[in-house]
C-alpha angles and dihedrals in degrees: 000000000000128000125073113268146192134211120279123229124148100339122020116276096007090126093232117161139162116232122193119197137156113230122197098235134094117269102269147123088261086053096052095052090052080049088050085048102050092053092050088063095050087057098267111141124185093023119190119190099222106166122036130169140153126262118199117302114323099005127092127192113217127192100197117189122201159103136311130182103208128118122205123195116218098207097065089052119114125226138172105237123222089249094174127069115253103242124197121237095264094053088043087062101046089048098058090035085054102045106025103034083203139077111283104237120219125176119188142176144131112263138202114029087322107132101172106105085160082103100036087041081055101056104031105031111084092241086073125178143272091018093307122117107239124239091277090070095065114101093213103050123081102210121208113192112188093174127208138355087005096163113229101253079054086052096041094049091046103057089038078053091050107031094237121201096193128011110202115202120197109202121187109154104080098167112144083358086295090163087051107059091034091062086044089051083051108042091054090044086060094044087054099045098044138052098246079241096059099029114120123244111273125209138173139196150180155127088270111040122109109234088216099065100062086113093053090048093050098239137123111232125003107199114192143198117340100010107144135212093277104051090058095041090049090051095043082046102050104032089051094039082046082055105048089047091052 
């Protein structure tokens, strides 16, 4: 896609857009014009508070609808590429079978005080998501799920325990950037613990990573919202099988 473009509301190019926010203030008409105001900082002119509700004591949740005047160009915007086939479970299987001559280990889990396995639960238990069988499915793969608030040495012990190929961590909590030091946390434990020739495939994953940082965090893939069973199993598949071969 090349040409600079703006966001669509009611008529093509008007730059209209919707913006949610909390702010910490009591409903009120004084709370909506610090809502007004704050939209007209970000760029939002005319702004319209069209949505406004308490929140607990001393918070208020505001939908504000209006107009901004930036362009983006989709030709200067960085993405991470799908740069592996996407293989189906059979061929998964036959792969590893093939170039391994072993079962393929994963050990997953979600560290730190993170206790939402809905997304590890997604990618690793046999019911799956989005229509796809989990990890667990795959013949071939011998599945580990240590499930929520697992710390890193835990993480760490358990894939040196299991001999793990790949370790798959889920991290929902981002508060203060929580999933992000905690990669990081994770990333330099295995680096410790391992020679960089032995050390497992690490991958991350969550609503609120940025694909494009997998190199800053020291891992070797990040997956994001909406990546299914398949997707992970396809990159765990080829990038060991790739290694093996080499």
């Amino acid at each position: 896609m090349t040409g600079l473009i703006r966001p669509y509301g009611d008529t093509t190019g008007d730059g209209m857009v919707q913006l949610s926010f909390t702010l910490p203030i009591e409903h009120s008409k004084v709370a909506e014009g610090a809502a007004v105001q704050l939209a007209n900082k970000m760029g939002m002119d005319p702004a319209l508070v069209v949505h406004a509700k308490p929140m607990g004591e001393g918070f208020t949740f505001f939908v504000v609808y209006g107009r901004v005047n930036h362009l983006v160009d989709p030709s200067t915007v960085e993405v991470v590429e799908r740069d592996y086939p996407l293989l189906t479970p059979k061929e998964a299987n036959a792969a590893i079978k093939q170039s391994m001559r072993r079962r393929l280990v994963v050990v997953g889990g979600c560290i730190g005080t993170d206790a939402h396995t809905v997304g590890i639960d997604a990618i690793l238990n046999i019911k799956g998501f989005a229509g796809e069988k989990g990890l667990e499915y795959y013949r071939e793969l011998k599945v580990v799920n240590l499930g929520a608030q697992v710390s890193v040495p835990q993480l760490v012990e358990a894939a040196r325990e299991e001999k793990a190929d790949a370790v798959l961590v889920s991290q929902v909590v981002t508060q203060r950037d929580a999933h992000l030091l905690n990669t990081r946390e994770m990333s330099a434990a295995f680096r410790e613990a391992y020679p960089a020739a032995t050390r497992p495939l690490l991958v991350v994953g969550g609503p609120r990573f940025d694909e494009t940082m997998a190199d800053e965090l020291g891992v070797d893939r990040v997956f994001t919202r909406g990546t299914t069973p398949g997707e992970v199993a396809s990159f765990i598949v080829h990038r060991l099988t790739n290694r093996t071969a080499s």
